[in-house]
Every structure is written in C-alpha cells, then in structure tokens.
C-alpha positions as CSV (number, residue, x, y, z in Angstrom):
1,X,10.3,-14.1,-48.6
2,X,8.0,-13.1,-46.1
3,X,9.8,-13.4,-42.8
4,X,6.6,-11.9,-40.4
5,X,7.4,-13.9,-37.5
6,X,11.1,-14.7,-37.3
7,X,11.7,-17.7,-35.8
8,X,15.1,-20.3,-35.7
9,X,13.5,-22.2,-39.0
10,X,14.2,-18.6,-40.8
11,X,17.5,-17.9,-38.8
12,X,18.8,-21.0,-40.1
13,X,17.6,-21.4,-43.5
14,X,19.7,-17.2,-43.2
15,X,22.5,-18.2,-41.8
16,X,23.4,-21.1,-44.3
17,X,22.2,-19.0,-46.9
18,X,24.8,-16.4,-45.8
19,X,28.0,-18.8,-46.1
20,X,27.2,-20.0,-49.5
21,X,28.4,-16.4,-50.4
22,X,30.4,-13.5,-49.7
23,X,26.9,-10.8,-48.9
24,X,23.2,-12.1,-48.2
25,X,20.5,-9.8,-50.2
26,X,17.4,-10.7,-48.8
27,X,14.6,-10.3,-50.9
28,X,11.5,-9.1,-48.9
29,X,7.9,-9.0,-49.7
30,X,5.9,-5.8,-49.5
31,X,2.6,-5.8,-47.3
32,X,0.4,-6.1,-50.1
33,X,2.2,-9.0,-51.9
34,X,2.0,-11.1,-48.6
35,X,-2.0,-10.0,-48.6
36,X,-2.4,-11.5,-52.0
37,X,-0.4,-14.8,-51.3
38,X,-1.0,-15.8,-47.3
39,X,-4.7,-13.7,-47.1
40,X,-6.1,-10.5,-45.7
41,X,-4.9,-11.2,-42.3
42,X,-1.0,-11.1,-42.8
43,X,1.5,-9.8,-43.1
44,X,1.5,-9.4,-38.7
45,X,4.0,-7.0,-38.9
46,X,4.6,-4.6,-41.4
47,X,7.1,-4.5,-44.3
48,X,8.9,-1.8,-42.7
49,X,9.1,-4.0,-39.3
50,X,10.0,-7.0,-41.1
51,X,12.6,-4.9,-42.7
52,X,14.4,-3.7,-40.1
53,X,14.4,-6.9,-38.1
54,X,15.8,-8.7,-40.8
55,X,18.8,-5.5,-41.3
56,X,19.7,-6.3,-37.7
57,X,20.5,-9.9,-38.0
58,X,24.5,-10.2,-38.5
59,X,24.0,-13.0,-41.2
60,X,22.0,-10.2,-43.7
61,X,23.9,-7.6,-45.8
62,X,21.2,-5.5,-47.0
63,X,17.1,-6.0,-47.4
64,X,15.4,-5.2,-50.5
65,X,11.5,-5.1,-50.7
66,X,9.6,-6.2,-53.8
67,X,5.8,-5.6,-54.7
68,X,5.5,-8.7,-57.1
69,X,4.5,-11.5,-55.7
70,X,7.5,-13.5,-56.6
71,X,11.2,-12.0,-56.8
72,X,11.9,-12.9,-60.3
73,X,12.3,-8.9,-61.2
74,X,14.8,-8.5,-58.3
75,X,16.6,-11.9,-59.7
76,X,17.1,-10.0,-62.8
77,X,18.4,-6.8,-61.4
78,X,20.7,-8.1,-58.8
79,X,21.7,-11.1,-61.2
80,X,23.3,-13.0,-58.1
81,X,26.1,-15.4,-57.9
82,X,23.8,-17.6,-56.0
83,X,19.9,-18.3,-55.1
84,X,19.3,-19.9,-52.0
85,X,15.3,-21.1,-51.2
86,X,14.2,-22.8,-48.1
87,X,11.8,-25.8,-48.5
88,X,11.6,-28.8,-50.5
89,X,11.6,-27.5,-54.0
90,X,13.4,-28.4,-57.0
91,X,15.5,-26.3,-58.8
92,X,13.1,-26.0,-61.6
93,X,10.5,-24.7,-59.1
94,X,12.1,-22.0,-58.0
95,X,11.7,-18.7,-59.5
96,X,14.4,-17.0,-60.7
97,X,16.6,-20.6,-60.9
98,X,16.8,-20.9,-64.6
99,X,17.9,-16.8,-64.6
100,X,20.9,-17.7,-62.3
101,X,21.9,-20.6,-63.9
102,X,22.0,-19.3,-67.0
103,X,24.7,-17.0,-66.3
104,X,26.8,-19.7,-64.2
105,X,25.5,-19.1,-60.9
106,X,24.1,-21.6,-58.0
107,X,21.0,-22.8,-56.9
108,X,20.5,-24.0,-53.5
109,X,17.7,-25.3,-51.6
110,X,17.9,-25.3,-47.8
111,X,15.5,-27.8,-45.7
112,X,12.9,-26.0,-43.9
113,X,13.3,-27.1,-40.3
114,X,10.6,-28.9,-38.9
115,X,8.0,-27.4,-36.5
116,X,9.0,-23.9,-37.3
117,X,6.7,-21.5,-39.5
118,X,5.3,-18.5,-38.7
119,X,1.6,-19.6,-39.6
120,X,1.9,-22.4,-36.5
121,X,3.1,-19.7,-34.4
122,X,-0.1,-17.2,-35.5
123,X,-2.2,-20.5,-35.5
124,X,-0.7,-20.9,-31.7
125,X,-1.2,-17.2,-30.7
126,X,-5.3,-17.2,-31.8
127,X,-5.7,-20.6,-29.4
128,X,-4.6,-19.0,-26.6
C-alpha cells in the first residue's frame, strides 16, 4: 500500500490484518510507484518516512518496499499464509489472491472505514 498519511482508516484496516496471523509484512510502495498510480504530487512523505512510521506501529513486523506498481512480485517471494486488502474488492481483484490461494492460503478483505483516506485529508490541508 501507500500509507502517506496514516490515519485510524489504515491503523485499523493494520491492526485486523495483524490478528489474522502470527507477523504482519507490510508491503510498501516506493516513491515513484505512488507517482505513477496517485500523480506527480504524492507520495507527501517519502518512502523512507512512510517506512519508518509504519516500523513503529506495534501491529507491523517488518516493512518491505516494492517498485512495481502492484505487489504481486513480493506475493511470490514471501508466498504468505495470508493476504489481507482493505476496500471493497473481491477476491478475484486482488492481486496476488489467486497466488495465495493456490498454495492453501487466505484471502481477506477488510472494509475501508468511512471518511478516512489520505487524499481527503491532502484535499483538506490545500482548502485551508
């Protein structure tokens, strides 16, 4: 994910992410993947600074950045037990989904919590 403005829609979709298993990888996108997919004026804060913000929460076990602008390499390499995505997708949406499944792990989708994103906070910040 992105994660550029951390905010309680991210710390919860984390923290129920982290009890359907024993460590939480997040998979992080690097500056210029978040260029490509949310425009030239993101990322806010820079991989490194998204990094070590995410490091700090108790919830996640380790961080790992990825220059692709889906994770679907990292999928492969980690191979996890489970994939947790925040939104409303479906399991055959989600990247990586038919990797994990096909060697018997999970797929879970956490609901995005309403009112939380970090483009209506940026779109907040530029009113003011």
């Amino acid at each position: 994910g992105v994660f550029d403005i951390i905010h309680e829609g991210h710390i919860k979709v984390l923290t129920q992410a982290a009890s359907f298993a024993d460590i939480l990888i997040v998979g992080l996108n690097a500056d210029a993947s978040v260029k490509r997919l949310k425009g030239s004026d993101r990322p806010i804060n820079s991989v490194q600074s998204r990094a070590i913000v995410l490091a700090a929460l108790l919830v996640v076990d380790a961080v790992v950045i990825f220059e692709e602008d889906t994770p679907l390499n990292l999928i492969k390499m980690i191979r996890p037990n489970v994939l947790v995505k925040g939104g409303d997708y479906t399991v055959q949406s989600i990247v990586g989904a038919e990797d994990v499944l096909a060697h018997q792990g999970k797929v879970e989708i956490v609901p995005l919590e309403k009112g939380f994103s970090s483009s209506a906070v940026i779109e907040k910040l530029q009113q003011l």
